[in-house]
C-alpha positions as CSV (number, residue, x, y, z in Angstrom):
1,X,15.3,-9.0,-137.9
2,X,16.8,-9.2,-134.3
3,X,16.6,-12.2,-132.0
4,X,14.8,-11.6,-128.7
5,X,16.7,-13.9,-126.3
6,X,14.2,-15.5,-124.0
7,X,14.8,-14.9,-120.4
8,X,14.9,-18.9,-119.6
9,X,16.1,-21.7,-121.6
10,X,13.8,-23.7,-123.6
11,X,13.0,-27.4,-122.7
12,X,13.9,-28.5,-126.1
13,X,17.5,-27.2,-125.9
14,X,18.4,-30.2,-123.5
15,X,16.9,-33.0,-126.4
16,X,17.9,-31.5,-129.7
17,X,20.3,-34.0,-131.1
18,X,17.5,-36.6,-130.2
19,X,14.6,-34.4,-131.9
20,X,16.2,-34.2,-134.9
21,X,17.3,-38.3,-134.9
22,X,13.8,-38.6,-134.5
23,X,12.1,-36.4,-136.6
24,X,12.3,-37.6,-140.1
25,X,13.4,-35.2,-142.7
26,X,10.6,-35.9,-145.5
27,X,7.1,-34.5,-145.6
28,X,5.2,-37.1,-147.2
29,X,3.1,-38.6,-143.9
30,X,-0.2,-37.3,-142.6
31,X,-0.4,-34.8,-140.9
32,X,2.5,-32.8,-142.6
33,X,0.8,-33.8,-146.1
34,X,-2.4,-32.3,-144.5
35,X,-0.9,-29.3,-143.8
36,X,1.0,-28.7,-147.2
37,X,-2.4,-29.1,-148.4
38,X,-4.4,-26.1,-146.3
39,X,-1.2,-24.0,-146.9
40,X,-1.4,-24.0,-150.4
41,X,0.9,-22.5,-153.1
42,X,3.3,-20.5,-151.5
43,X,5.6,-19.6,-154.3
44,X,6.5,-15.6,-153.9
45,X,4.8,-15.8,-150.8
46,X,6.3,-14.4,-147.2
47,X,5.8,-17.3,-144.9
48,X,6.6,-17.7,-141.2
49,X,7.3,-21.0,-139.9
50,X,6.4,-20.8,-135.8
51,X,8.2,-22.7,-133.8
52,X,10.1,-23.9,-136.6
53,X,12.5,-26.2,-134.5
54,X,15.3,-27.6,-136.7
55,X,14.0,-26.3,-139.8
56,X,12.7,-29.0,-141.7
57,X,9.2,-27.6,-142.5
58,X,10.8,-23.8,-143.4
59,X,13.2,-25.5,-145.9
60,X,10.5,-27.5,-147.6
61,X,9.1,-24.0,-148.0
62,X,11.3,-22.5,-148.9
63,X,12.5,-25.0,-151.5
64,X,8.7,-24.2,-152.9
65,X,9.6,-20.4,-153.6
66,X,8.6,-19.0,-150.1
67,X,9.9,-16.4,-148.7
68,X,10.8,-17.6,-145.1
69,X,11.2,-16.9,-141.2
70,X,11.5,-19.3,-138.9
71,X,11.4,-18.6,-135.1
72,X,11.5,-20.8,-132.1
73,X,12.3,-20.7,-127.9
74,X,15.3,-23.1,-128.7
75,X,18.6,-21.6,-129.4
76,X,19.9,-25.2,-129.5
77,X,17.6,-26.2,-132.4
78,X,17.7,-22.8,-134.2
79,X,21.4,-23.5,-134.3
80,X,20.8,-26.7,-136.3
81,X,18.3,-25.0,-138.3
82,X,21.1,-21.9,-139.3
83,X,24.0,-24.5,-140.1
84,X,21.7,-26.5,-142.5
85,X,21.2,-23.1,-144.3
86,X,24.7,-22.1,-143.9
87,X,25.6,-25.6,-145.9
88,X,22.7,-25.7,-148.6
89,X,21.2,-21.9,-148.8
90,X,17.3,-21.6,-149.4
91,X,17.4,-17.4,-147.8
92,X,15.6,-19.0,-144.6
93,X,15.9,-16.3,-141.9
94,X,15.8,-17.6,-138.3
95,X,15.0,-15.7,-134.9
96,X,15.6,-16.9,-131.8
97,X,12.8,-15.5,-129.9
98,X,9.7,-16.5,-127.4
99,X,6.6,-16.1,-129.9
100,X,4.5,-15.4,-126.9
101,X,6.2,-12.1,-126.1
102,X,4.3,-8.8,-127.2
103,X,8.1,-7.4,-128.3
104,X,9.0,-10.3,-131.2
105,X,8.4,-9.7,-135.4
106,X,7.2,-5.9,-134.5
107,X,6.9,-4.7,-137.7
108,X,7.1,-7.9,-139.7
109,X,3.5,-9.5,-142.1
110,X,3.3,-12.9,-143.3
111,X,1.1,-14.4,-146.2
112,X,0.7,-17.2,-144.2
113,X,2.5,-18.5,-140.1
114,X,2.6,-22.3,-140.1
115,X,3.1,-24.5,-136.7
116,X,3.4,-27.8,-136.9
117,X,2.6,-29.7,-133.4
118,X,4.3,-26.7,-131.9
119,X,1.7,-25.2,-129.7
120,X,1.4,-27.8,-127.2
121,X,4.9,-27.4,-126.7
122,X,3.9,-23.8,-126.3
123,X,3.3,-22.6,-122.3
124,X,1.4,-19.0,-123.5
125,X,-1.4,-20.0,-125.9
126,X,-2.7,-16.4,-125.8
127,X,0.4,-14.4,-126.3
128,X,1.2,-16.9,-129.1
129,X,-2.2,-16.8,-131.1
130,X,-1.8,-12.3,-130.4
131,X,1.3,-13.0,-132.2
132,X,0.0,-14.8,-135.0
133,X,-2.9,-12.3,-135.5
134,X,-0.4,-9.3,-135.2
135,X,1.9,-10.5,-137.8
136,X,-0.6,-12.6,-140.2
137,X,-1.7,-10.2,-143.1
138,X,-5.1,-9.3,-143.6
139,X,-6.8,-11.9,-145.2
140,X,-3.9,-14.1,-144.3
141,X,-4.2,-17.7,-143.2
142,X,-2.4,-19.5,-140.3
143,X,-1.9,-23.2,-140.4
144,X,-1.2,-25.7,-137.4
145,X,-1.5,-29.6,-136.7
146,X,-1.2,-30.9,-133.4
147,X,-1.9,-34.0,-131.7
148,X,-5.7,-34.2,-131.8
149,X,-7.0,-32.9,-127.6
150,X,-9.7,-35.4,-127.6
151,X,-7.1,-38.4,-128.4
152,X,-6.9,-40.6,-125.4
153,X,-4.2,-42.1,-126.6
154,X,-3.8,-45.9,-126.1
155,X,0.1,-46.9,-127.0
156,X,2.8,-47.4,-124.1
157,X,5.3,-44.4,-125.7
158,X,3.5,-42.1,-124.7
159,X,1.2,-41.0,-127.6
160,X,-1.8,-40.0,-125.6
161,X,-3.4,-35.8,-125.4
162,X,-3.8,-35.9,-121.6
163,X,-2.4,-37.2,-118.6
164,X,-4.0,-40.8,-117.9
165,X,-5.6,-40.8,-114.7
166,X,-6.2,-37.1,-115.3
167,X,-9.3,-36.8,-117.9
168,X,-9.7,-34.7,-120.9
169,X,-10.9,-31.7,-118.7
170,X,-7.9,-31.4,-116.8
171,X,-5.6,-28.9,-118.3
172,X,-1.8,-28.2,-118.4
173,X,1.5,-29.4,-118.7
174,X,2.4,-32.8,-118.1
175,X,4.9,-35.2,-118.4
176,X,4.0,-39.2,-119.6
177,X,5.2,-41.6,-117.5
178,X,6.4,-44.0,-120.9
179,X,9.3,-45.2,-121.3
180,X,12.7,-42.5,-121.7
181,X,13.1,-42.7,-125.0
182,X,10.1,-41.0,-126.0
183,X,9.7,-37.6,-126.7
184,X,7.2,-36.7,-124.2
185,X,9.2,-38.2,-121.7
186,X,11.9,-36.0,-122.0
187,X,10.0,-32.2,-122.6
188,X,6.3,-33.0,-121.8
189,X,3.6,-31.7,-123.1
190,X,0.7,-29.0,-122.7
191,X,-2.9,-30.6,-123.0
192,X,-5.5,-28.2,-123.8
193,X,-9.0,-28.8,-124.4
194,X,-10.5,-28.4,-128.0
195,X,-13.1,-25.8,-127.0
196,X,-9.5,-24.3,-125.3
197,X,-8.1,-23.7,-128.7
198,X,-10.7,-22.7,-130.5
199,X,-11.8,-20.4,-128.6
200,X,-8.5,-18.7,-128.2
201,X,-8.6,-18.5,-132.3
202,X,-11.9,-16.5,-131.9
203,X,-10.5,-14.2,-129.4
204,X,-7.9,-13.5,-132.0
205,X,-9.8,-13.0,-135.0
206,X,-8.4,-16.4,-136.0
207,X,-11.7,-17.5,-138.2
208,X,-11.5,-21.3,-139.4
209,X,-11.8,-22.5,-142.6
210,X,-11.1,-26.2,-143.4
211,X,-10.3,-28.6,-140.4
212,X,-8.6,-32.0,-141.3
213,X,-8.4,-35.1,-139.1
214,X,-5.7,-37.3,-140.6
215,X,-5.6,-40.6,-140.3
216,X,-2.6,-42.5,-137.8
217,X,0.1,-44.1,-139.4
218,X,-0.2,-48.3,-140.1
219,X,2.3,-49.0,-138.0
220,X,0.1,-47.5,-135.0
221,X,-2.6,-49.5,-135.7
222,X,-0.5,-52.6,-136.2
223,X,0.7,-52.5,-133.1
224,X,-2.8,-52.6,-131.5
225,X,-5.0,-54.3,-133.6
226,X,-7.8,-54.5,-131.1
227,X,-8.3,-50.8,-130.7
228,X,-10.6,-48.8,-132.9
229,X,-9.7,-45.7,-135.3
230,X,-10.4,-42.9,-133.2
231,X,-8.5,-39.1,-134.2
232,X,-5.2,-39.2,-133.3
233,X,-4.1,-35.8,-135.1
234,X,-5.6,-32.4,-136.1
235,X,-4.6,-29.9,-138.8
236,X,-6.3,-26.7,-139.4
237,X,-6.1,-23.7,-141.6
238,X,-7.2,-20.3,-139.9
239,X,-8.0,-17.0,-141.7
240,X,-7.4,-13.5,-139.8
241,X,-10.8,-12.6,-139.4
């Protein structure tokens, strides 16, 4: 399986030693336990982790009995990802590769293509979700989360869908304004709206099944008390139609 180096250099390559600080190793929080959940049993099954950054979700995976692939934009993460397999071998294949582009996993099929919060860091939604359907077997089931597109968002770090001052309807990449040593400070985000993404899914024969709207940590809540519950985060499982 051949890497298809990107033309540009990804946004995350410039953050990775602070991405994977910051992103905690264990899978035991909503929305990751969410998305175990719609994935499944995946023991003997091929499984391809998109926009697998670091790693962290193809090696818990893996260490189920997938069989694995992960692929993402940043060579700087991907080489994280391939020296934690070098030191603790699970048979985790990695690509470095732009998921969007018509030429990556020809000739590859998946049981099942997981992203986790990885398409709003994705610029080409379409070429992306052509991707998943072109690899996904039939019957096949892709699984995402993201940050829920109707949150608002209402903490200073920078937790927030859209751009404030910018509405729900405005669409695109944006960068917050919160302070530097938040993620979306440093790479951005793209905010889409949630008719966006679903209809994209029905373009692609992408056919939902179970959609899950996971509740935000305690700490979020604990540090404004005065708000009320609203979504925060969204996981979904997909079937190829």
């Amino acid at each position: 399986m051949k890497d298809h180096t990107p033309p540009l250099p990804a946004r995350y390559d410039e953050v990775a030693d602070f991405y994977e600080s910051m992103v905690s190793e264990a899978i035991t929080e909503p929305p990751d336990t969410d998305v175990v959940r719609l994935v499944g049993p995946v023991a003997g099954r091929r499984l391809l982790d998109l926009a697998c950054g670091h790693g962290r979700f193809a090696r818990f995976f893996a260490r189920q009995g997938a069989r694995v692939v992960g692929i993402d934009l940043s060579r700087a993460l991907l080489e994280k990802a391939r020296a934690a397999e070098r030191n603790a071998p699970l048979g985790i294949t990695y690509v470095h590769a732009d998921a969007s582009a018509p030429e990556t996993l020809t000739g590859e099929s998946f049981d099942v293509v997981v992203c986790s919060f990885g398409l709003s860091d994705i610029d080409d939604l379409d070429g992306a979700l052509a991707t998943v359907a072109r690899v996904l077997h039939p019957d096949g089931h892709f699984v995402f989360s993201l940050l829920h597109p109707c949150f608002p968002g209402w903490r200073e770090d920078g937790s927030s869908s859209w751009q404030p001052g910018g509405g729900y309807y405005q669409e695109g990449w944006w960068l917050t304004e919160a302070p530097s040593s938040t993620l979306r400070r440093k790479v951005g985000a793209t905010h889409r709206m949630l008719s966006t993404y679903l209809n994209t899914f029905i373009r692609h024969g992408l056919v939902l099944e179970e959609v899950a709207e996971p509740a935000f940590p305690a700490a979020w809540a604990a540090a404004s008390p005065q708000k009320d519950p609203v979504p925060v985060f969204l996981a979904a499982r997909c079937r190829r139609h």
